[in-house]
ROLUM-399083 format. One record per residue (C-alpha): y, z, x. Coordinates in steps of 0.25 Angstrom, whole numbers. Layout:
{c2 = Y	c3 = Z	c1 = X};
...
END
This chain:
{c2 = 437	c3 = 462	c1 = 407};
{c2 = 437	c3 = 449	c1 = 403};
{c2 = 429	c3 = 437	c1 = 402};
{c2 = 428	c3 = 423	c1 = 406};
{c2 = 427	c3 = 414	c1 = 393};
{c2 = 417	c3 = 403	c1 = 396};
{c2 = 422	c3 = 393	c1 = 385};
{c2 = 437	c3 = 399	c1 = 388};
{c2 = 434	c3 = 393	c1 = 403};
{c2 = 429	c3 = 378	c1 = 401};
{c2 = 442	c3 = 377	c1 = 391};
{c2 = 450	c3 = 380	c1 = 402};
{c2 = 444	c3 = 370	c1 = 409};
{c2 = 444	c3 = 361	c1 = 400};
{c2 = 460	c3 = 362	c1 = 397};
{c2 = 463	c3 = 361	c1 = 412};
{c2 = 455	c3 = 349	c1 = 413};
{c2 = 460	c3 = 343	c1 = 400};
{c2 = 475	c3 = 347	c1 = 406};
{c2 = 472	c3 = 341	c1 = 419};
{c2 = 469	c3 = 328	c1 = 413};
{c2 = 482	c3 = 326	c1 = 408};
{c2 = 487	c3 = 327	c1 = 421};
{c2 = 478	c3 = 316	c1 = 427};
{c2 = 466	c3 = 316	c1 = 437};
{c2 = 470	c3 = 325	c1 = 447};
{c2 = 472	c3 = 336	c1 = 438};
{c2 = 457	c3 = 335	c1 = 433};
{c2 = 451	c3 = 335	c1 = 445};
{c2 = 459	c3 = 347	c1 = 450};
{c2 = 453	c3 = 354	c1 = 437};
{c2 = 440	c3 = 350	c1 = 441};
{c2 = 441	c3 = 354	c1 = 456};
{c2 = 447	c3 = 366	c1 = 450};
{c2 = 434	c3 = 369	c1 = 439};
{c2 = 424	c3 = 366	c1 = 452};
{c2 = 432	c3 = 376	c1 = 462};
{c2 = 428	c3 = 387	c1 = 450};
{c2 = 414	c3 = 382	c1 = 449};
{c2 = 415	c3 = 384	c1 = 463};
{c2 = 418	c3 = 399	c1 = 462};
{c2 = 407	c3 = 402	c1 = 452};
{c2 = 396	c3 = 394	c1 = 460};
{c2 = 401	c3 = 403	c1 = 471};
{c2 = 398	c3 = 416	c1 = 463};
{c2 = 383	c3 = 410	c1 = 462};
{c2 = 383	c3 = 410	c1 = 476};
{c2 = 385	c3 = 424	c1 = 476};
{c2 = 375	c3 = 425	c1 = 467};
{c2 = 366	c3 = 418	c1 = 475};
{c2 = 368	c3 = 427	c1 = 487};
{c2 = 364	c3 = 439	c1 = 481};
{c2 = 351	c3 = 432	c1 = 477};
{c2 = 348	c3 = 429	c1 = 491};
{c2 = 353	c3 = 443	c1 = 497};
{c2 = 343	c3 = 447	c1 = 486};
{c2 = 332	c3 = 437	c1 = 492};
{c2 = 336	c3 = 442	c1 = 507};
{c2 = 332	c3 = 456	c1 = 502};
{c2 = 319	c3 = 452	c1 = 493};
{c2 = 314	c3 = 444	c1 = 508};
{c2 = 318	c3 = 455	c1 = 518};
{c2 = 312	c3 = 467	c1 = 508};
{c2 = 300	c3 = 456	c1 = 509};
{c2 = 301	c3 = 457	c1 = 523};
{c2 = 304	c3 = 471	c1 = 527};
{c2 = 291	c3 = 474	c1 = 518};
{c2 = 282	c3 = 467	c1 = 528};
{c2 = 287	c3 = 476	c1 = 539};
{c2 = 274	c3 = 480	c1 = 544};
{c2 = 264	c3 = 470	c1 = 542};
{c2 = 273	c3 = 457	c1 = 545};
{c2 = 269	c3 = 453	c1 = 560};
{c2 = 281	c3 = 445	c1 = 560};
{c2 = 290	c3 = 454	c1 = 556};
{c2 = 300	c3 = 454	c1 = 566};
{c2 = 301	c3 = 438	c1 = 566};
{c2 = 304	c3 = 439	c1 = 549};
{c2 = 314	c3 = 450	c1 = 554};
{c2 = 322	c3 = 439	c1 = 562};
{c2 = 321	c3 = 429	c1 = 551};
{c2 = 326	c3 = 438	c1 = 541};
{c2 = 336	c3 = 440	c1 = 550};
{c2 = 341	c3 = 426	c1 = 551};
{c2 = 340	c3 = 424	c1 = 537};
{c2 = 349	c3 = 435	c1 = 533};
{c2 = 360	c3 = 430	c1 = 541};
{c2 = 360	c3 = 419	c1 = 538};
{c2 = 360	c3 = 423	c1 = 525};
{c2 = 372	c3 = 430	c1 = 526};
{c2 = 379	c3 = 422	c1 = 536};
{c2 = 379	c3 = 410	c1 = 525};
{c2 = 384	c3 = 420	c1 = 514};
{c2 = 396	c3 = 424	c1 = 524};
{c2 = 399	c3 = 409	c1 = 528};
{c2 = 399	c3 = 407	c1 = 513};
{c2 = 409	c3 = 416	c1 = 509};
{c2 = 418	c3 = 413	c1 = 521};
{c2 = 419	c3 = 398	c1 = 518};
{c2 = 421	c3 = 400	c1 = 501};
{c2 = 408	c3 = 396	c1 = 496};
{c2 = 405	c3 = 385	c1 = 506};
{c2 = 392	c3 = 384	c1 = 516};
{c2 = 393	c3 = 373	c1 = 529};
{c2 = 380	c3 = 364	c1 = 530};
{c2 = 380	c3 = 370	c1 = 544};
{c2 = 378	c3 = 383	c1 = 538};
{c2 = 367	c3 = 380	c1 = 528};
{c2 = 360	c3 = 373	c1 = 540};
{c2 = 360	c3 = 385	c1 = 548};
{c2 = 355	c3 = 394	c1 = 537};
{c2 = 344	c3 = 382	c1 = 534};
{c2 = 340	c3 = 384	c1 = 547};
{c2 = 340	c3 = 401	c1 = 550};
{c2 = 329	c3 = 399	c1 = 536};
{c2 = 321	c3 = 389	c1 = 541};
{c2 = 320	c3 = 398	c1 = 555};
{c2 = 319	c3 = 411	c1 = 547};
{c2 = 308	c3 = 404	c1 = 537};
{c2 = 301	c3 = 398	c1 = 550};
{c2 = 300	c3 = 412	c1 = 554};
{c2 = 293	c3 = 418	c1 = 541};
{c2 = 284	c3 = 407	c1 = 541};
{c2 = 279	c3 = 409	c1 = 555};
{c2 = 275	c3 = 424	c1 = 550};
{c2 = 270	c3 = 418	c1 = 539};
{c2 = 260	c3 = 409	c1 = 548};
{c2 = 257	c3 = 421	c1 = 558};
{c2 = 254	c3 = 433	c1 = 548};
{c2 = 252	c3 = 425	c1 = 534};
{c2 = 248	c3 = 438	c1 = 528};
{c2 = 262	c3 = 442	c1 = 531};
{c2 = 274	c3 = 446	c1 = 521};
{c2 = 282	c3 = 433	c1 = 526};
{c2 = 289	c3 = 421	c1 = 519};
{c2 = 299	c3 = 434	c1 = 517};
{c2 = 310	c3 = 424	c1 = 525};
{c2 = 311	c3 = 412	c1 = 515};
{c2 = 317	c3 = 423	c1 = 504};
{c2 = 327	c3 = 424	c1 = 514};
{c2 = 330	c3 = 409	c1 = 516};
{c2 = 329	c3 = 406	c1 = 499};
{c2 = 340	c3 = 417	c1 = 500};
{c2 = 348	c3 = 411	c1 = 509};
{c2 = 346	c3 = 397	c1 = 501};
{c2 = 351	c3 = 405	c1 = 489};
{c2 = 362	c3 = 409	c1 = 496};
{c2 = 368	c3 = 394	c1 = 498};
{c2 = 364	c3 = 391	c1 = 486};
{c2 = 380	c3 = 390	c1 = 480};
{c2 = 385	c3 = 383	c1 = 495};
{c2 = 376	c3 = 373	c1 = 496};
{c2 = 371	c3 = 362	c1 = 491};
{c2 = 359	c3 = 363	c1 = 480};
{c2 = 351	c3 = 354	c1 = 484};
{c2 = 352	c3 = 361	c1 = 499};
{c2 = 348	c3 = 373	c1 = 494};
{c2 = 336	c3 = 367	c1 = 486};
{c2 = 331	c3 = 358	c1 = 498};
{c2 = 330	c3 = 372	c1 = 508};
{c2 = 324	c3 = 379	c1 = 496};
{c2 = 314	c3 = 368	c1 = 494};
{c2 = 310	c3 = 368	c1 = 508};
{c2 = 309	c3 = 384	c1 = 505};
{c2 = 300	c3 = 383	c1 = 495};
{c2 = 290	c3 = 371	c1 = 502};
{c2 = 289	c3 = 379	c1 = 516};
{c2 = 285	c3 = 392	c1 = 509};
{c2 = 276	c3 = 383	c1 = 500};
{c2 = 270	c3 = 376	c1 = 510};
{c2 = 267	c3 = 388	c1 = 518};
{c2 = 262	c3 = 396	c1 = 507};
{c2 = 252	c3 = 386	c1 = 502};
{c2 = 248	c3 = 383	c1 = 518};
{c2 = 245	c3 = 398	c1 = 521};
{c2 = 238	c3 = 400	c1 = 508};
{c2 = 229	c3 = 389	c1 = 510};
{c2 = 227	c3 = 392	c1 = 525};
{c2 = 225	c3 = 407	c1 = 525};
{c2 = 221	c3 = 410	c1 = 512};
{c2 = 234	c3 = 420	c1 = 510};
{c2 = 238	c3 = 422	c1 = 496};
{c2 = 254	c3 = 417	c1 = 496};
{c2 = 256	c3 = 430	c1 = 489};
{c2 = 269	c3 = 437	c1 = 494};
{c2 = 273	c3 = 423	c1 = 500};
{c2 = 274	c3 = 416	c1 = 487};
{c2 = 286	c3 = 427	c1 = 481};
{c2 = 293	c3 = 425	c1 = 492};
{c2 = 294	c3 = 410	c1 = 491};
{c2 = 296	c3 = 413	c1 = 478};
{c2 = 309	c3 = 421	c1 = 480};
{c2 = 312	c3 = 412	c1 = 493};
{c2 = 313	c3 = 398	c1 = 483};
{c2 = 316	c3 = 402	c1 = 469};
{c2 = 329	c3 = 408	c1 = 471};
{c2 = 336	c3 = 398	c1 = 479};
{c2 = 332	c3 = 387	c1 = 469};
{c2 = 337	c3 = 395	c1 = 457};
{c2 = 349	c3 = 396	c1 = 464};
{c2 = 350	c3 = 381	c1 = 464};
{c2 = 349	c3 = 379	c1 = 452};
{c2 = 359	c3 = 390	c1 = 447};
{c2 = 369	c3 = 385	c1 = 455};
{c2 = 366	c3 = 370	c1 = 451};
{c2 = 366	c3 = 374	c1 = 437};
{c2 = 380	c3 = 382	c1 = 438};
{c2 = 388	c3 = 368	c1 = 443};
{c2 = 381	c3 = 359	c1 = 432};
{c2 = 385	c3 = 370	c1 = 424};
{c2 = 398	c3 = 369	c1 = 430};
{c2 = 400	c3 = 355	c1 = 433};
{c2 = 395	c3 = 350	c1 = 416};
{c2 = 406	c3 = 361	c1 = 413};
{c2 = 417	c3 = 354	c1 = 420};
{c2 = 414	c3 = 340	c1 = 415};
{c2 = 413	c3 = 344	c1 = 403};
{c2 = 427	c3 = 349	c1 = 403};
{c2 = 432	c3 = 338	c1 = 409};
{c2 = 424	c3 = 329	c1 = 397};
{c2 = 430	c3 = 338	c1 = 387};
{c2 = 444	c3 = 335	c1 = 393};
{c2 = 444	c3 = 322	c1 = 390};
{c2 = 444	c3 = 327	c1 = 375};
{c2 = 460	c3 = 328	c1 = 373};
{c2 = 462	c3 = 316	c1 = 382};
{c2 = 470	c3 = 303	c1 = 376};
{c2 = 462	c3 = 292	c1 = 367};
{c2 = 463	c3 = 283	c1 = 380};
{c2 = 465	c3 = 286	c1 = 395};
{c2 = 462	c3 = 286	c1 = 409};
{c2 = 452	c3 = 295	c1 = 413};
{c2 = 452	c3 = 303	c1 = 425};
{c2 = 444	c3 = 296	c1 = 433};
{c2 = 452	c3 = 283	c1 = 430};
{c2 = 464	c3 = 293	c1 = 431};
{c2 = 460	c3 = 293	c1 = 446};
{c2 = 459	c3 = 280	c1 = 447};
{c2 = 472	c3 = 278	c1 = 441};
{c2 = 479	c3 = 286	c1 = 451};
{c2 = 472	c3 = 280	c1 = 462};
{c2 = 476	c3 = 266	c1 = 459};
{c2 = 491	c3 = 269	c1 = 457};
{c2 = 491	c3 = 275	c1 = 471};
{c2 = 488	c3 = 262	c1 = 477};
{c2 = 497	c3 = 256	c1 = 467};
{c2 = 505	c3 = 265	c1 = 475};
{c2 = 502	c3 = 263	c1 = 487};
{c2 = 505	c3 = 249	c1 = 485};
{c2 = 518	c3 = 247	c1 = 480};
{c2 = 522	c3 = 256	c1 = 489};
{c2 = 516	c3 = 248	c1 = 502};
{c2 = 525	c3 = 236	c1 = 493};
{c2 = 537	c3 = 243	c1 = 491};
{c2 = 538	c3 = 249	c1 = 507};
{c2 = 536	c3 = 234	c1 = 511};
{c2 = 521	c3 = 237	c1 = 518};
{c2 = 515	c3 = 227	c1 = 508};
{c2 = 524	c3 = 212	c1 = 508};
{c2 = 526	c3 = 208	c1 = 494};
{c2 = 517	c3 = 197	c1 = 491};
{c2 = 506	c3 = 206	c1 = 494};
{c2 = 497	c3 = 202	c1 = 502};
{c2 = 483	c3 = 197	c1 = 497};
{c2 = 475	c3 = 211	c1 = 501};
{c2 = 486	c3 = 219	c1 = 496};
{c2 = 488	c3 = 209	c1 = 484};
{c2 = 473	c3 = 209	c1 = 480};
{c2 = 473	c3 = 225	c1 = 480};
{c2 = 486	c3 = 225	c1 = 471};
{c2 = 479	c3 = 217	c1 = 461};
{c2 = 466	c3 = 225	c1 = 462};
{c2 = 475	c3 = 239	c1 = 461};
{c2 = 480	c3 = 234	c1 = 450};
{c2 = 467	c3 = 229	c1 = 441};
{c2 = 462	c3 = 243	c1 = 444};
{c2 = 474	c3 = 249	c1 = 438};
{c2 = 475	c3 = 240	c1 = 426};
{c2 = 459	c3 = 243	c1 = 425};
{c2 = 460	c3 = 258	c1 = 424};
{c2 = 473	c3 = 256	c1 = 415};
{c2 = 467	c3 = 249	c1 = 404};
{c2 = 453	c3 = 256	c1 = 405};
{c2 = 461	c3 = 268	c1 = 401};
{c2 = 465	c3 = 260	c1 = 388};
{c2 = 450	c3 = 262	c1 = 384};
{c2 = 444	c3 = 274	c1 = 391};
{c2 = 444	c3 = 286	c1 = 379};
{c2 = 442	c3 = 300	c1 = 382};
{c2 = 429	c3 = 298	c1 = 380};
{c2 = 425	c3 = 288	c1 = 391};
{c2 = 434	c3 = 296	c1 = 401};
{c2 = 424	c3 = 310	c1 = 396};
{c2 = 413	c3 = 300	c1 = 400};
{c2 = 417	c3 = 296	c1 = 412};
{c2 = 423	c3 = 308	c1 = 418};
{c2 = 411	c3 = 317	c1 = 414};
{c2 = 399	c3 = 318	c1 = 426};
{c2 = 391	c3 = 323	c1 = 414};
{c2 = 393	c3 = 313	c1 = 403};
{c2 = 396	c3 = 299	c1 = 412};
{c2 = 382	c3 = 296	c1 = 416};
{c2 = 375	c3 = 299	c1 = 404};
{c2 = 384	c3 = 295	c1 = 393};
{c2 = 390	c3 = 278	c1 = 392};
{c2 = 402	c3 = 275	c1 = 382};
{c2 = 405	c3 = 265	c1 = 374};
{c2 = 419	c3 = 263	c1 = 368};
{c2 = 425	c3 = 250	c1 = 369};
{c2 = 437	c3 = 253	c1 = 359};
{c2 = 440	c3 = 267	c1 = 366};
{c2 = 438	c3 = 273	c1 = 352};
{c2 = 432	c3 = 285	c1 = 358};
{c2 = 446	c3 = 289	c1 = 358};
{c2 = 451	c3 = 292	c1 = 343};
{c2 = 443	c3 = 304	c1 = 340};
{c2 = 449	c3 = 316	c1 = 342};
{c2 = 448	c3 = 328	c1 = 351};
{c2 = 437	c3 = 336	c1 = 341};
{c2 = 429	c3 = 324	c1 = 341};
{c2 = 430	c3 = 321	c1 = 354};
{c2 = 426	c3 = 336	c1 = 358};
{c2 = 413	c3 = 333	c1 = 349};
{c2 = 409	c3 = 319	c1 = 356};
{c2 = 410	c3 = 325	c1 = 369};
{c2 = 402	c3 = 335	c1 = 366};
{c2 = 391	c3 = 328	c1 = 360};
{c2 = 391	c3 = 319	c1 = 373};
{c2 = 390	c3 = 330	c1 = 382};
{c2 = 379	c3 = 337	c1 = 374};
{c2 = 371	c3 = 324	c1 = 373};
{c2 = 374	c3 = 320	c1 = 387};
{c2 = 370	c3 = 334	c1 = 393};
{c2 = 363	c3 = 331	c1 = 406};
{c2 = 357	c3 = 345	c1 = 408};
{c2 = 347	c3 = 343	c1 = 396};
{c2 = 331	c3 = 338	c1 = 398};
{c2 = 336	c3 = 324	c1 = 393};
{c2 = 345	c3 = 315	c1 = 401};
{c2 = 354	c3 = 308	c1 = 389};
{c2 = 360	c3 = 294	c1 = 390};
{c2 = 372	c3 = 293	c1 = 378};
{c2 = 380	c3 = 281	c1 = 374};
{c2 = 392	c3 = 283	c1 = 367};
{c2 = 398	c3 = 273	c1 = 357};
{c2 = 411	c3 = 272	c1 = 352};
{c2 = 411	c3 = 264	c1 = 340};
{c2 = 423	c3 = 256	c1 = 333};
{c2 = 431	c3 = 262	c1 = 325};
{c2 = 429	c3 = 260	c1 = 311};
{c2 = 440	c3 = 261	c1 = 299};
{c2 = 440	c3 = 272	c1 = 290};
{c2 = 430	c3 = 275	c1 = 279};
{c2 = 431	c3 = 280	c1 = 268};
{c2 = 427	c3 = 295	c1 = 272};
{c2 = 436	c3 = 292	c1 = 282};
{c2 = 452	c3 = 294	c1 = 280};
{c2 = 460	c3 = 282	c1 = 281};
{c2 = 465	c3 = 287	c1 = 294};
{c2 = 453	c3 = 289	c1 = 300};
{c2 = 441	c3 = 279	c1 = 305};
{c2 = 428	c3 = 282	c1 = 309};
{c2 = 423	c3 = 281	c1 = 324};
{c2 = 407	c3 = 278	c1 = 327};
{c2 = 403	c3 = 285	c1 = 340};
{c2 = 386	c3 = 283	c1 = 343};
{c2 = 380	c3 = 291	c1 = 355};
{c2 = 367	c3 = 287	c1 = 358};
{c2 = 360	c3 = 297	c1 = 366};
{c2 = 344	c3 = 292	c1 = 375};
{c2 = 337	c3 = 301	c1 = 381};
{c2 = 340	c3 = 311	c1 = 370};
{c2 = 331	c3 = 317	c1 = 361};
{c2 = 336	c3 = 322	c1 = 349};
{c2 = 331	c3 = 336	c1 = 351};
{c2 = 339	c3 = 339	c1 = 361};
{c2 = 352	c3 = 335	c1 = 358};
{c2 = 361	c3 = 348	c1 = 359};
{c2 = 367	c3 = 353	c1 = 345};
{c2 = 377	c3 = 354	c1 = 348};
{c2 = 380	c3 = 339	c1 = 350};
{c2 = 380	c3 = 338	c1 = 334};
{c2 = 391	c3 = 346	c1 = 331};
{c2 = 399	c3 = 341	c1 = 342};
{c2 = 396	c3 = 327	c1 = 335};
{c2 = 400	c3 = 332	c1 = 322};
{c2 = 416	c3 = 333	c1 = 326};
{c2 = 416	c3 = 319	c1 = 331};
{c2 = 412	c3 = 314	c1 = 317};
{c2 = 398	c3 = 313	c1 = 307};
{c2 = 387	c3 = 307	c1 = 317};
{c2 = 374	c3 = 301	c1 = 314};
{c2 = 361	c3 = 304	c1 = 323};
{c2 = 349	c3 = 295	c1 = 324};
{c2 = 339	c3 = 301	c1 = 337};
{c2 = 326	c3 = 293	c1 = 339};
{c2 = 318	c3 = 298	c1 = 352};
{c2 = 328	c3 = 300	c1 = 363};
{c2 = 340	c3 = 291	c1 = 359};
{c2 = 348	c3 = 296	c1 = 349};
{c2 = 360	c3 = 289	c1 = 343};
{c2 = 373	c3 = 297	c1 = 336};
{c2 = 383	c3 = 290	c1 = 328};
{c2 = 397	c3 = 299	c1 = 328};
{c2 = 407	c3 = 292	c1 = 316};
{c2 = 421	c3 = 299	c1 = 320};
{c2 = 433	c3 = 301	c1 = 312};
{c2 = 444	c3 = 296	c1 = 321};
{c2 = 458	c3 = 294	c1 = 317};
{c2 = 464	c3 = 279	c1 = 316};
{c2 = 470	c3 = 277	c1 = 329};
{c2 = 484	c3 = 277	c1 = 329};
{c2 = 490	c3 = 264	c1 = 336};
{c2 = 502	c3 = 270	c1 = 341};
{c2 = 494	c3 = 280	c1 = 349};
END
């Protein structure tokens, strides 16, 4: 047999994305589309999952309920909840499979509303017979909620299971305290009613973080190879966007829709068509691969700000720009206790020294990093630091300031 290799997997990613990017815009976003449809599939084997974990629950609340045979005076009506909530249990699973993985609002609804009916059955036993062996029914609805829980919405699935938990709460607490019952029984079954479906959630939620961190970073990482200067992709879009009403323009021009002079509408959206292009165009004179990382990362561009006046971001090489990225995403790393802010500088460039050889000069990078303690910076961040060049630290509280000096080679003026 053989196996999968993880780190094989994001290289191929990686390399289709850093392809793609020569190729323009549509390219990536096909790649991305493409990485989503296949953390489709594996969220829909968590879904498989999750069914069996609720045909287990279906079997845990009907051997509960079977086991109450002869003393449940309501035995008959738990009988026809049961009932309802198994098919609809099964009717969702089948609807499921025949539309690929998708649920209609109108079928979740309707299995919303057989629980509510089947759960208003339990708990009218429950008020008639509170001795009884009852609150079997709401293991049979957190079954069904498990059971959506990779077609629908998170937050769906946490709101019904929320209003699970508070009904059974609520009704617990007010038998207790009117009939002197202990909850006993009834406290296990909400137990087992509530906790699976919320530990589905957050399986499934942490599965796409896991998934979606793993695709920025490989569209961060892409930027790696790029060219010292360039558009980036989503100014690649805007690009295209502009020439086609460039297009559309001349066009209208040159089949005689448009009278030459322009009219002063069409005249004023000429001029305003082309201060956007010439806007783009020279922003690309300064936008590194860096700034492009930034911008084009959901992880990274809200929490990190860059300044680079002189685009000089740009001469270090691909290992040193492997070891700065890394360092910014293991500083920037949201899923951490802390929620760091960094600021990037890039420095002039300084002439070389005498450590330095005479083709060489020496480029200062400073991150300073708030809301960072020192201890819990990863490790790993030091290493990575160390191929971009020797850095200084200085941490006080929870700001810490690192000075990077890089060995960069003297730009080439014909290049």
């Amino acid at each position: 047999m053989s196996s999968v290799d993880p780190k094989a997997d994001e290289t191929g990613v990686l390399t289709r994305l850093v392809r793609a990017r020569g190729l323009g815009p549509q390219a990536v976003d096909e790649v991305r589309a493409g990485i989503e449809r296949d953390s489709t599939l594996g969220l829909s084997y968590l879904g498989v999952g999750a069914t069996l974990v609720g045909v287990l629950m279906l079997v845990r609340g009907v051997t509960a309920y079977l086991a109450a045979w002869h003393t449940d005076p309501g035995f008959l009506v738990l009988g026809v909840a049961w009932a309802l909530v198994i098919v609809a249990f099964v009717a969702v699973q089948v609807l499921v499979r025949s539309t690929r993985g998708r649920l209609p609002s109108r079928a979740f609804a309707g299995l919303l509303a057989c629980d509510a009916v089947a759960l208003a059955a339990d708990l009218w036993v429950t008020a008639v017979s509170p001795s009884a062996a009852s609150f079997t029914i709401a293991i049979g609805v957190g079954a069904t909620l498990v059971g959506c829980v990779a077609v629908r919405s998170t937050v769906e699935i946490l709101g019904a299971t929320s209003a699970l938990g508070a009904i059974l709460l609520a009704v617990i607490v007010a038998q207790s305290v009117a009939t002197g019952v202990e909850p006993g029984s009834r406290v296990a079954y909400a137990m087992v009613a509530v906790v699976p479906p919320y530990a589905a959630v957050w399986l499934v939620r942490a599965f796409s973080t896991f998934v979606q961190r793993t695709l920025d970073r490989s569209v961060v990482e892409s930027t790696i190879g790029t060219a010292r200067f360039s558009t980036g992709i989503l100014a690649s879009k805007e690009l295209s966007r502009l020439d086609l009403e460039a297009e559309e323009l001349l066009r209208d021009v040159a089949q005689g829709d448009l009278p030459l002079p322009l009219p002063s509408v069409e005249a004023d959206r000429a001029a305003a068509l082309a201060s956007r292009l010439r806007v783009r165009l020279i922003g690309g004179r300064k936008e590194t691969w860096l700034h492009h990382a930034l911008a084009e990362s959901e992880v990274l561009g809200p929490v990190v700000t860059l300044e680079d006046p002189d685009g000089s971001a740009a001469y270090l090489d691909p290992r040193q720009r492997d070891g700065l990225l890394s360092a910014i995403w293991l500083l920037a790393d949201d899923s951490a206790l802390s929620d760091p802010r960094l600021h990037i500088t890039v420095g002039r460039r300084r002439g070389s020294e005498q450590s330095v050889a005479v083709d060489m000069m020496v480029l200062p990078i400073v991150l300073s990093i708030t809301g960072l303690a020192r201890r819990r910076v990863d490790p790993a961040v030091w290493p990575a630091l160390e191929r971009v060049g020797r850095y200084t630290e200085d941490a006080r509280r929870e700001r810490i300031r690192i000075r990077v000096d890089a060995v960069v080679a003297v730009p080439d003026a014909s290049r």
